[in-house]
N, C-alpha and C positions, 0 to 999 in steps of 0.2 A: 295753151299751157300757161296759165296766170300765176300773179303774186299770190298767192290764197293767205289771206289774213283774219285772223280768228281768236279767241280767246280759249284756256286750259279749264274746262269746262261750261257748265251754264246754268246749273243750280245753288246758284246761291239767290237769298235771300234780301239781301240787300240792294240787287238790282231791279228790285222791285220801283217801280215808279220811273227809272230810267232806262231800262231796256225793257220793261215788264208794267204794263197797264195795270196798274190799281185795282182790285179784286179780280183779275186774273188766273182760275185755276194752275196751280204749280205742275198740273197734268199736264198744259197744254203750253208750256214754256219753251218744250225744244218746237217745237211747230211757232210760236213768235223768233224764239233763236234765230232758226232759219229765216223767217223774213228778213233779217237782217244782216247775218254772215253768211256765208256759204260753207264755211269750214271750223272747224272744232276737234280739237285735242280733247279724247273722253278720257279725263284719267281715274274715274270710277273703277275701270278694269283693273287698276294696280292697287287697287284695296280690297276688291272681292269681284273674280270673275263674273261676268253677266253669263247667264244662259243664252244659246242661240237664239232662242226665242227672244229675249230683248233685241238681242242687234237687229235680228228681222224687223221688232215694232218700230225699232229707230229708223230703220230704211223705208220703211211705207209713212213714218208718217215726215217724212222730210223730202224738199224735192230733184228731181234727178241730176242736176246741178251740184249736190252736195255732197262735202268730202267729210268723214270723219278720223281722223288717226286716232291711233288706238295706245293707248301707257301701258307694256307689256307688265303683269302682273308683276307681284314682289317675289311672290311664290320662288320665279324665276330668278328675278336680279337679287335681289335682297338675303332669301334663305337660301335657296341652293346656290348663291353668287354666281350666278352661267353656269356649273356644274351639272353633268347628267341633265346637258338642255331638249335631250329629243320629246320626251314625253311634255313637258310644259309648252315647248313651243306649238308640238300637234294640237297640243288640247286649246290653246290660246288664238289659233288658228282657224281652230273647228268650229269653236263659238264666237269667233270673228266674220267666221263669214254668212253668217245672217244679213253682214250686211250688204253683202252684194256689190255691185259696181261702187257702191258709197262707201269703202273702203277706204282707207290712206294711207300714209304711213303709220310702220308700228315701232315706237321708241321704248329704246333700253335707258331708262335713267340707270345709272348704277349709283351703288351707296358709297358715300365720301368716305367710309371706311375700306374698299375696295380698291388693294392694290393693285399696281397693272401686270397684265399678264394678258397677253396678245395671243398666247395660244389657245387660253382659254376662251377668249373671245372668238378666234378664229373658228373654234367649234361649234360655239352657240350658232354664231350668224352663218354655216354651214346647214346649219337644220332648216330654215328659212329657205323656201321657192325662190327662183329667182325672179319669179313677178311678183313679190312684196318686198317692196321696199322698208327699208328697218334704217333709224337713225340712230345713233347710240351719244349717251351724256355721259361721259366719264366725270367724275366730279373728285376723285383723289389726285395728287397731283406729280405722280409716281407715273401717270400716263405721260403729260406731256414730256417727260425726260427720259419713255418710250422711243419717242419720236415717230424715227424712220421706221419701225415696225410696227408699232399701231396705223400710221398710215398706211405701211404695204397690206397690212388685213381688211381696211377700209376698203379701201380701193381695189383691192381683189371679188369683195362681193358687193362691190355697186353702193356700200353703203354711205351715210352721210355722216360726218363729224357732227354734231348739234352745234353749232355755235350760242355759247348762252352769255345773258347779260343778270348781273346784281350790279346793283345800284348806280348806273347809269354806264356802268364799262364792262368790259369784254371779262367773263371769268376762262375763258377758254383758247386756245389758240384759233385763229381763223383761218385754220388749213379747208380747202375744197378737196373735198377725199370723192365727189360724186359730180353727175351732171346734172345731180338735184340737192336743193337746199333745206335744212332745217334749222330756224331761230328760237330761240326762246328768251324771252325776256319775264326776267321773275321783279324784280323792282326796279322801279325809278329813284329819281334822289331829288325831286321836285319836291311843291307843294300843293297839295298835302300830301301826303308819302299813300301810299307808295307811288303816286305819277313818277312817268316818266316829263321833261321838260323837252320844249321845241326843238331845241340843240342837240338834245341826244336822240329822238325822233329822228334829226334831221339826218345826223350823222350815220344813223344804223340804215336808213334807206338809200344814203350814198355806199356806202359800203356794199348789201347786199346789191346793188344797182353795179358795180364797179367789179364786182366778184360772177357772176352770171347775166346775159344776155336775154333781153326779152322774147319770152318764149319757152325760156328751163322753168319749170317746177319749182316754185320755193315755197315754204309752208315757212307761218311768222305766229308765232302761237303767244297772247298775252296770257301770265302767270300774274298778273298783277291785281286779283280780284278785287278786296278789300276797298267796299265804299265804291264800288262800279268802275274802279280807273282801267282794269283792262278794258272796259268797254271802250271808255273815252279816248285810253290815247290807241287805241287799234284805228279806232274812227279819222282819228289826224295824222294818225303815222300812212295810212292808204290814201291819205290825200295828197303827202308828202311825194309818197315815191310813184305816186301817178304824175309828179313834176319831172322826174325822171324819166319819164319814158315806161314804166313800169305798165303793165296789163293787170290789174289790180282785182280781185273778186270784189262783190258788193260787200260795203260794210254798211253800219245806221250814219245817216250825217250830224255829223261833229253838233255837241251841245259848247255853249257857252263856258 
């Protein structure tokens, strides 16, 4: 049970030339992906569900090593705010599971306009088996003064706080609500932006290092696409926390 470090997608364009060999069919991009991550946040899913039939093509053509988490649609979080979550979750679910053991976690971003309400949460993440793991992003800030009740509903179904990063600091509290971990870092405050710097690399690997033991689950997902820097600092932040002691999945090795 490794560090799984990975970037929030992998179609983009601009990684062409840096993670993506120069005339390269864009066909064949998750199969280079994979050579080089193990793990990837699709957050495709939260713009327009895939059919099962994708997820199945993403599990055959990637190898059995690999994890993909899933960005529970908007459908859910966004329009029906977790309301009346049975049917989206089954259907999100259904065509989830194409993919098979290659499965990971499935995150709730919720929308920054999304006040807190812990019961209503309590029910969504009720519809959820308890062999899927679900991370949830609260991003209004009506949650952390929740507190102790968004924590008791975490912790009740196994689930993970996301702990997230803007521009090189914590937007979130770094409550462990699970005995598995989910990161997300959306930007750095480097150069050129959006990097993240060594320092903040360094610090986010002591921390999740400091907070779980090698051997828990922790998924570390770069949001930082633009101009290929989640590639680059994924590549030195798993270098980082393999100084720690960390179990690290493969990433590409570190460019200049």
């Amino acid at each position: 049970m490794p560090l799984h470090v990975g970037t929030s997608g992998w179609q983009y364009k601009d990684w062409r030339g840096l993670l993506y060999p120069e005339g390269l069919p864009q066909r064949l991009w998750l199969e280079e992906y994979a050579r080089g991550f193990a793990t990837v946040e699709n957050n495709n899913a939260f713009y327009r569900l895939p059919e099962t039939a994708t997820f199945a093509s993403w599990r055959e053509r990637t190898p059995e090593d690999f994890v993909m988490a899933v960005k529970a649609s908007r459908y859910l979080t966004h329009i029906k705010r977790l309301r009346d979550p049975a049917e989206p979750v089954h259907r999100l679910l259904e065509h989830a599971a194409g993919l098979g053991p290659r499965l990971g976690p499935v995150l709730l971003q919720l929308p920054p306009t999304l006040r807190a309400d812990p019961a209503v949460l309590d029910a969504c993440l009720a519809c959820f088996p308890g062999t899927v793991r679900v991370a949830v992003e609260p991003r209004h800030p009506s949650w952390w003064e929740a507190g102790a009740d968004l924590r008791a509903v975490l912790e009740r179904h196994g689930s993970a706080l996301c702990w997230a990063d803007r521009g090189s600091r914590p937007v979130t509290p770094l409550w462990r609500t699970a005995p598995w971990g989910y990161v997300r870092l959306h930007s750095g405050a480097a150069n050129p932006p959006p990097r993240y710097g060594r320092q903040a690399l360094d610090t986010w690997a002591r921390r999740i290092a400091d907070a779980w033991p090698d051997g828990e689950d922790v998924y570390v997902c770069f949001n930082n696409d633009p101009g290929g820097a989640a590639v680059a600092d994924a590549s030195h932040f798993a270098r980082l926390a393999a100084r720690y002691g960390r179990t690290v999945t493969r990433t590409p090795p570190p460019r200049p």
